[in-house]
C-alpha positions as CSV (number, residue, x, y, z in Angstrom):
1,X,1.9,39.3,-4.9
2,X,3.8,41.9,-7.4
3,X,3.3,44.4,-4.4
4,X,6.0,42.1,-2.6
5,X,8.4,42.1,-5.7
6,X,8.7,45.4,-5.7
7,X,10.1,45.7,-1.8
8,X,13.5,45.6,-1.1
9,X,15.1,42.9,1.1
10,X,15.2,45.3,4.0
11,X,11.6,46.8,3.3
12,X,10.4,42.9,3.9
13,X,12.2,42.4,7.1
14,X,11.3,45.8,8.3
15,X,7.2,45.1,7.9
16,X,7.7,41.3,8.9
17,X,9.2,43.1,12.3
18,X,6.3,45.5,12.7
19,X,3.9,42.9,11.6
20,X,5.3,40.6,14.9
21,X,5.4,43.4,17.4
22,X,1.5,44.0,16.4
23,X,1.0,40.1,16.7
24,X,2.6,40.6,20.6
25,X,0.2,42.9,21.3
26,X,-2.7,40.7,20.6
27,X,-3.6,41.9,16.9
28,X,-4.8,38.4,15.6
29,X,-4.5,38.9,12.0
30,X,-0.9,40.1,12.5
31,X,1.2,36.8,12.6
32,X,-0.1,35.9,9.3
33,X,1.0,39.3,7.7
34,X,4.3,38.7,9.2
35,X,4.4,35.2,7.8
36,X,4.4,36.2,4.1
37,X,7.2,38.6,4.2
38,X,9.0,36.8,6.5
39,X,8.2,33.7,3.5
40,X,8.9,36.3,0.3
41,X,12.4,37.3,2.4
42,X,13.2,33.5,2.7
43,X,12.5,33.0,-1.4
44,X,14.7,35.4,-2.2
45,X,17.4,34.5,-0.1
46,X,17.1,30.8,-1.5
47,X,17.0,29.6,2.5
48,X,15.1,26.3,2.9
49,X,14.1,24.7,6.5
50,X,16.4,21.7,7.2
51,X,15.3,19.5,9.9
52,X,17.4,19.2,13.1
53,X,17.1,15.4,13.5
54,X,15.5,13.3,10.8
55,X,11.4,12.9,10.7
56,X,10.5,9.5,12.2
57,X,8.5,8.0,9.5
58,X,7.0,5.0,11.5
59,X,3.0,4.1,11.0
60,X,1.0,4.6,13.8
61,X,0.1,1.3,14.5
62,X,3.2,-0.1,14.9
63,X,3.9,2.8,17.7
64,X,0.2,2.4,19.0
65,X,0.9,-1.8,19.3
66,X,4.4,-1.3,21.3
67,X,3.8,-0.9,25.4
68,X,4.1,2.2,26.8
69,X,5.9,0.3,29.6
70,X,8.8,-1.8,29.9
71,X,8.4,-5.1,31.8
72,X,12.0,-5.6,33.3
């Protein structure tokens, strides 16, 4: 990982970009290249992933014992 430390902020997002175009055109192992500069970027910047709506927590039994239908 030192290799990543020593690119610049714009080096990462210019290989994360390259990385996804070769991902479009069907190169497998692309997307996951892309992934870790797109990840390194994202460290640096100090950016975390927030939710939109909060993560319903609620066990799968209790969803799996409630009818999928409503009996009017």
């Amino acid at each position: 990982m030192t290799e990543l430390e020593r690119l610049s902020d714009d080096e990462l997002m210019e290989l994360a970009r390259q990385w996804r175009l070769e991902a479009l055109r069907g190169n497998r192992n692309a997307r996951g290249y892309a992934h870790v500069y797109e990840v390194e970027h994202r460290r640096r910047a100090g950016q975390t992933v927030v939710p939109s709506r909060p993560l319903d927590l609620t066990p799968l039994a209790v969803i799996a014992s409630k009818p999928w239908w409503r009996f009017w």
